[in-house]
C-alpha positions in Angstrom: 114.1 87.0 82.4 110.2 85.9 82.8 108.5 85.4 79.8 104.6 85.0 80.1 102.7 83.2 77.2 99.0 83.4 76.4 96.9 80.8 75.0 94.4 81.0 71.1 91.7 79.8 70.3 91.5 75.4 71.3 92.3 76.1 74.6 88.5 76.3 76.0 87.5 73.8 78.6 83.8 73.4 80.3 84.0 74.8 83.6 86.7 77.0 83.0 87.4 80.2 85.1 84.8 79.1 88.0 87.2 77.9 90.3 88.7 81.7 89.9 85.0 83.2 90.2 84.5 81.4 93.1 87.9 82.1 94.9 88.9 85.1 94.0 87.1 88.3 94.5 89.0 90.8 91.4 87.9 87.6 89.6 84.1 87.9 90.2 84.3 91.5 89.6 86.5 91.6 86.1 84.0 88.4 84.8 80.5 90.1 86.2 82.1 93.3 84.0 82.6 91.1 81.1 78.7 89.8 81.0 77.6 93.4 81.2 80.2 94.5 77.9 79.1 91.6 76.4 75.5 91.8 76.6 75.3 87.7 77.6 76.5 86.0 80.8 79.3 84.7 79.6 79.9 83.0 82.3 77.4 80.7 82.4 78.5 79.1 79.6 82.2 79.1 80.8 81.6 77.1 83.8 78.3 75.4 83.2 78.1 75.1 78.9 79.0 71.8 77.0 81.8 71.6 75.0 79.6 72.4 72.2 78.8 75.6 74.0 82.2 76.6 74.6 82.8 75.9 70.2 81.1 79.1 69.0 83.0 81.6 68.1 81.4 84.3 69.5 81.8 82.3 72.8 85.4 80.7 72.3 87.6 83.8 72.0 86.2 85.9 74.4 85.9 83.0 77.1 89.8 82.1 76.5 90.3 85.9 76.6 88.8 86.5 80.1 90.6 83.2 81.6 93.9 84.2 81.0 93.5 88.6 81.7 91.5 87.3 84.8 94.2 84.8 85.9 96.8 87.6 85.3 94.8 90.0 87.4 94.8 87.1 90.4 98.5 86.7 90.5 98.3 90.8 91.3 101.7 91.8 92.1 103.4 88.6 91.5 102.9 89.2 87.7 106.0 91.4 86.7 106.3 89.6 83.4 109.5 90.7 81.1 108.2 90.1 78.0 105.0 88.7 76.6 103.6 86.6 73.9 100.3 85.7 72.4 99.2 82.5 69.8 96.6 84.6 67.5 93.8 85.3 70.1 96.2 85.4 73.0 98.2 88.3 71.7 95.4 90.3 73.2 95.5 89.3 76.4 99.8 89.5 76.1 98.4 93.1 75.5 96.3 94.0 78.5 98.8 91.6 80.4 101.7 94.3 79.8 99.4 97.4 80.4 99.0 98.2 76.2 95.1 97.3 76.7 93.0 98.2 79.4 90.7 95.3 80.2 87.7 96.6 79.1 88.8 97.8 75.5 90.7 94.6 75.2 87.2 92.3 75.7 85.7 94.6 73.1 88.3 94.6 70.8 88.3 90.5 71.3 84.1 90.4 70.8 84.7 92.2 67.5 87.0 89.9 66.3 85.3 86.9 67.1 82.2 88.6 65.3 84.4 89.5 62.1 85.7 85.9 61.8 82.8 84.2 61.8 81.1 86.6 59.5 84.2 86.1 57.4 84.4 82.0 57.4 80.6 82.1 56.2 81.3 84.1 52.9 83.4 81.4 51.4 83.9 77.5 52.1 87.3 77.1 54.2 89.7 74.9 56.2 92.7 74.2 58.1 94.8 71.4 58.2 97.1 70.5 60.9 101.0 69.0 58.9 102.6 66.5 61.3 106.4 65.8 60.7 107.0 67.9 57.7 110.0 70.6 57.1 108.7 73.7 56.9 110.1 74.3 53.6 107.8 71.7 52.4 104.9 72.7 53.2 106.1 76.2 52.0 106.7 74.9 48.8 103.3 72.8 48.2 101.2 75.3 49.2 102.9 77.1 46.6 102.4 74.3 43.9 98.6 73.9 43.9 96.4 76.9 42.3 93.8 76.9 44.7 94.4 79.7 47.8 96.4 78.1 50.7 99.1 79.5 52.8 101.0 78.3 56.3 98.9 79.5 58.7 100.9 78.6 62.3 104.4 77.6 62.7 103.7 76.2 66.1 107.0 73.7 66.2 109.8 72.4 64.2 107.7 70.0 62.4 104.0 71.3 63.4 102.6 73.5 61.0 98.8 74.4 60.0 97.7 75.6 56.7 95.1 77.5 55.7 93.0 78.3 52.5 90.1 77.2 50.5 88.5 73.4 50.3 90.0 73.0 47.1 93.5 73.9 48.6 93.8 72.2 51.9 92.6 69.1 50.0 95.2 69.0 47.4 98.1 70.1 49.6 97.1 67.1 52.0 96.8 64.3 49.1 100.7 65.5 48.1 102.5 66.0 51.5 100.7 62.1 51.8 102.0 61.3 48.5 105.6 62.8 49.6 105.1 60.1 52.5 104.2 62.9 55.2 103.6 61.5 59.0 100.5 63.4 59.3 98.0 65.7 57.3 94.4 66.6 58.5 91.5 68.8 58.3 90.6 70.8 61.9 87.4 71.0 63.2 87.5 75.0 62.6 85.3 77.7 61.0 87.3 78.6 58.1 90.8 79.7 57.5 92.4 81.9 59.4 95.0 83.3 58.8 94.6 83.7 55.7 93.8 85.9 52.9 90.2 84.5 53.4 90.0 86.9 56.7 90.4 90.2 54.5 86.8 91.0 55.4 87.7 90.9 59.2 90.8 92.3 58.9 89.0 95.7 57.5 86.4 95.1 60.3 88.8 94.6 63.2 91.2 97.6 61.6 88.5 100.0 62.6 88.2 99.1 65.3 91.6 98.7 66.7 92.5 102.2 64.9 90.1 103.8 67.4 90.9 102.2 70.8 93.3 103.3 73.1 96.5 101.7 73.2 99.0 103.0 76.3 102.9 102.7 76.2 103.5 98.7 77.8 105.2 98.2 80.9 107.2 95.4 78.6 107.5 94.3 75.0 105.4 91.9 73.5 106.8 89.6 70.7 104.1 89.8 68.2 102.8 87.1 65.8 103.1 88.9 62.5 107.0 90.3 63.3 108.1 87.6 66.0 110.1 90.7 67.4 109.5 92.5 70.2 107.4 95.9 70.2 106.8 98.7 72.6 105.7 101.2 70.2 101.6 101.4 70.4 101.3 102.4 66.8 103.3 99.2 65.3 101.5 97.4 67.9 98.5 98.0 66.2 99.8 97.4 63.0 100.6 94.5 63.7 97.9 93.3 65.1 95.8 94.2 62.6 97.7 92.3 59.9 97.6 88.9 62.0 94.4 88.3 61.0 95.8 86.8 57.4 99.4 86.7 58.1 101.3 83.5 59.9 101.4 83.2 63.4 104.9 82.7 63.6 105.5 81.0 66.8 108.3 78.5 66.9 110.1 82.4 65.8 108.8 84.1 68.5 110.1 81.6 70.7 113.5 81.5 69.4 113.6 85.4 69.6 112.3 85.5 73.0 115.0 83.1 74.3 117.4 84.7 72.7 117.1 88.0 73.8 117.3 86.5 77.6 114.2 84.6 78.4 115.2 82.1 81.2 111.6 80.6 81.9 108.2 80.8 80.2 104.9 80.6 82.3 101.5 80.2 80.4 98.7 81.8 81.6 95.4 80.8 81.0 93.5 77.7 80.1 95.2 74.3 79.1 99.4 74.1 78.4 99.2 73.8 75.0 102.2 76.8 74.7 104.2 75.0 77.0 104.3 71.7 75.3 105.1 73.9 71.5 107.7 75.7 73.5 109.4 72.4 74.8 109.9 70.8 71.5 111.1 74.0 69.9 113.7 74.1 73.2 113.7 71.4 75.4 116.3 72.7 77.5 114.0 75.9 78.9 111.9 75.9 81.7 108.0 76.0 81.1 105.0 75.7 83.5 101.8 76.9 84.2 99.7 79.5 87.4 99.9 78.3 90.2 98.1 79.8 92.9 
């Protein structure tokens, strides 16, 4: 079985999507609609912006959103995925991949969040912290320890984990996984905490939202963040997807699940091949790649 994987938010590079513009004519049109739902040409800072450009919010997510749904659209009837998967932001393009979303409800729903999280990072101070070669269970367990808010945020591999939480938090749970002789513990250069309690406010934003847009029955189940299990059922869907926002992305699950219930190969689609390098260590043994066109 084909499993298709979609990138989050990290994945933006400058120039990304032009070659696609330039070469591809359902490209042009799906990235000219996206400046008009925007409101901003989008695409000017996708292929021209600085890195720097490419860092805001408001222009991060919706630019990582557009590379992979556009590259999806490309590959045109190539693209018969079996299942689908999404790291935080790219569950929504999982979800116009396999027909749930329709394109243009899925950029809006994307915009929104992107609005909501920032808005939500600048009520309170708050990090992330990326925990390199610790058990899971450790980190569980600190995070637990210290008063201050701060939860696991990603499971992204055996031994790859990001928390999330207040200043305070991420602070003291560094200082003790470095005490407890931890490979690595540090801060990201990210907004605030996602994933985390801290993203209430934008959970209650998005929920509105999402609650109101259209979601069809997918042509395949998605394994979902929140759950790591698969879903076809629109209204758990959005469920779902609503309480991502401050619930663990559990991906080193979702991986598991996905090659146990038959997934043979995974293909990412969209900027970068950060998925396929998470998806090797947690099983080295399945194939991975990226589009090739």
């Amino acid at each position: 079985m084909k499993a298709y994987v979609f990138p989050g938010q990290g994945a933006q590079f400058p120039g990304m999507g032009k070659d696609l513009y330039e070469n591809f004519p359902v490209a042009k049109e799906l990235f000219e609609k996206a400046n008009s739902i925007l409101g901003f040409r989008i695409t000017d800072l996708m292929f021209t912006g600085t890195a720097e450009d490419l860092k805001q919010t408001r222009v991060t997510q919706p630019a990582i959103f557009l590379h992979s749904t556009v590259m999806a659209a490309v590959l045109g009837d190539t693209f018969r995925p079996d299942m689908v998967a999404g790291h935080s932001l790219g569950e929504f393009s999982a979800l116009v991949a396999n027909k749930t979303l329709l394109f243009e409800d899925g950029l809006k729903l994307v915009a929104k969040r992107a609005e909501a999280m920032q808005k939500a990072c600048e009520l309170n101070p708050s990090s992330m912290a990326a925990i390199i070669g610790a058990d899971d269970k450790l980190v569980e367990d600190v995070c637990a320890s210290v008063a201050a808010v701060v939860v696991p945020a990603n499971y992204n591999s055996p031994g790859q984990i990001v928390i999330s939480g207040s200043d305070e938090g991420v602070d003291q749970v560094i200082a003790e996984l470095k005490n407890r002789n931890v490979r690595k513990a540090i801060k990201l250069a990210v907004g605030g905490a996602f994933h985390s309690p801290f993203m209430e406010p934008a959970r209650t934003e998005l929920a509105e939202a999402i609650n109101v847009s259209p979601f069809g029955k997918p042509v395949c189940p998605v394994y979902q963040n929140v759950t790591a299990s698969p879903s076809t059922d629109p209204p758990a869907i959005k469920a779902n997807l609503i309480a991502q926002l401050t619930s663990p992305v559990l991906w080193t699950q979702t991986v598991h699940k996905m090659i146990a219930d038959g997934a043979a190969s995974f293909t990412e689609v969209g900027p970068g091949s950060v998925l396929q390098g998470l998806i090797k260590k947690i099983n080295p043994d399945v194939a991975t790649g990226g589009v090739v066109f």
